[in-house]
C-alpha positions as CSV (number, residue, x, y, z in Angstrom):
1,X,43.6,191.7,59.7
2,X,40.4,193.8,58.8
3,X,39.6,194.4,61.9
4,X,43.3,196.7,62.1
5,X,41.6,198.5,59.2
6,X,39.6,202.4,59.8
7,X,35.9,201.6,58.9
8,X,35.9,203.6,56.1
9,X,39.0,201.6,54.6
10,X,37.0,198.5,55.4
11,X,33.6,200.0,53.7
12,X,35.5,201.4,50.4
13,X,36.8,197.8,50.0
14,X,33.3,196.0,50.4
15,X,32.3,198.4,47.8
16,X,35.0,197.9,45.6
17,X,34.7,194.1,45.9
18,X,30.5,194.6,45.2
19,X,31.2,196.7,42.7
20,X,33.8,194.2,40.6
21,X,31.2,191.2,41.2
22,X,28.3,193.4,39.9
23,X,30.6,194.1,36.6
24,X,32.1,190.5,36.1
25,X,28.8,189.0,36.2
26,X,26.6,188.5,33.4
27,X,23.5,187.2,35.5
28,X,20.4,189.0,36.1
29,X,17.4,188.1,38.2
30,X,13.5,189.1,36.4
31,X,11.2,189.6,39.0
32,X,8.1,191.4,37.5
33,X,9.5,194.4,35.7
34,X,12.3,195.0,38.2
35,X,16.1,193.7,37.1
36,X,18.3,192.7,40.1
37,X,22.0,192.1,38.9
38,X,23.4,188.5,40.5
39,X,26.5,188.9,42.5
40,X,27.2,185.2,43.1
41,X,25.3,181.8,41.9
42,X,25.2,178.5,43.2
43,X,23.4,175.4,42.6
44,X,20.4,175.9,45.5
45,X,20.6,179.4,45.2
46,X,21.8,182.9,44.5
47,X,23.2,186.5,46.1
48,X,22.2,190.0,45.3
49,X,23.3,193.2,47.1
50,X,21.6,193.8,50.4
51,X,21.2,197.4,49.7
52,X,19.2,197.2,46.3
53,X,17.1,193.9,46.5
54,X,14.4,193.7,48.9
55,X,13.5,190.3,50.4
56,X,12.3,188.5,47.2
57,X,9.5,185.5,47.5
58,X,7.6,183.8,44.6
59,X,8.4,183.3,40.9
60,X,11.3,185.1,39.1
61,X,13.4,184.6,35.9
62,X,17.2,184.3,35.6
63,X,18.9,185.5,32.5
64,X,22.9,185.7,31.2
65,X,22.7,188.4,29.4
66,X,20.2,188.4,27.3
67,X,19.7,184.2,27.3
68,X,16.9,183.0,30.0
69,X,18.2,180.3,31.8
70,X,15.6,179.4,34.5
71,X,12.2,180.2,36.0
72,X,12.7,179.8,39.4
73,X,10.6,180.1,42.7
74,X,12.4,181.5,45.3
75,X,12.4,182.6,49.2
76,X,14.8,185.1,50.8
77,X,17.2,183.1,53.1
78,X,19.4,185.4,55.0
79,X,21.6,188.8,54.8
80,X,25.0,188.0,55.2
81,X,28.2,190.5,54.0
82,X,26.3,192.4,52.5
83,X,24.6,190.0,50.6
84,X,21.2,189.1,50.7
85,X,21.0,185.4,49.9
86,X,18.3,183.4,47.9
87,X,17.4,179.8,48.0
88,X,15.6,178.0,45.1
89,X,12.4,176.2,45.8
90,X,11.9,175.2,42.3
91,X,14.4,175.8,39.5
92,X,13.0,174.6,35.8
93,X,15.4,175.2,33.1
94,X,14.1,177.5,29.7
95,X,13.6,176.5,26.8
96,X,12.8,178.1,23.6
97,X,10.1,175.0,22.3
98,X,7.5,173.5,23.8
99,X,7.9,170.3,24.7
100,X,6.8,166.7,23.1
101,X,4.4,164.4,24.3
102,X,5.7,161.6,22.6
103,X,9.0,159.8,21.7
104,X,10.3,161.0,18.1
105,X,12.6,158.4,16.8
106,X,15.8,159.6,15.9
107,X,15.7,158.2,12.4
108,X,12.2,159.0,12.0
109,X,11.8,160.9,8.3
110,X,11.2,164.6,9.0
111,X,8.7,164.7,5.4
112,X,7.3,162.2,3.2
113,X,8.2,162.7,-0.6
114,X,5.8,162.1,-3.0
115,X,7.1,160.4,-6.2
């Protein structure tokens, strides 16, 4: 059915549909001090629009808002739509603590009292 469309129908609508995606979407790719807005997310990987990402490669951060989800190393993986998709190479999930390195016990007493 697109195809019966005039091109310029066919490009207002791909803007249209870019432009709703941009403003649903909370998610935001970190790379450096650049901030590329996430048009879709899925498990390997993520899309950004063609026209304002360049081809990404290396280690970037993705936020919702103003939460940090992941640090993720990326590579570009194709341009498709409109879209230039990303795949994950690594994806390590933030956190706000550093990590132990050694089992605390559930029970264990947070303080000893001195009586």
């Amino acid at each position: 059915m697109s195809e019966f469309l005039p091109k310029e129908v066919r490009e207002g609508l791909e803007a249209a549909r870019k432009a709703d995606l941009k403003r649903k979407s909370r998610l935001r790719i970190h790379a450096g001090d650049q901030i590329y807005p996430v048009l879709r997310f899925w498990e390997s990987g993520f899309a950004l629009d063609a026209e304002g990402a360049p081809h990404l490669r290396g280690l970037v951060d993705l936020y919702n808002g103003g939460v940090h989800l992941y640090q993720c190393l990326i590579v570009a993986s194709e341009e498709e739509n409109g879209e230039m998709r990303f795949e994950f190479k690594r994806s390590t999930e933030a956190v706000d603590k550093a990590p132990l390195d050694f089992y605390r016990d559930e029970n264990a007493p947070i303080a000893l009292l001195e009586g």
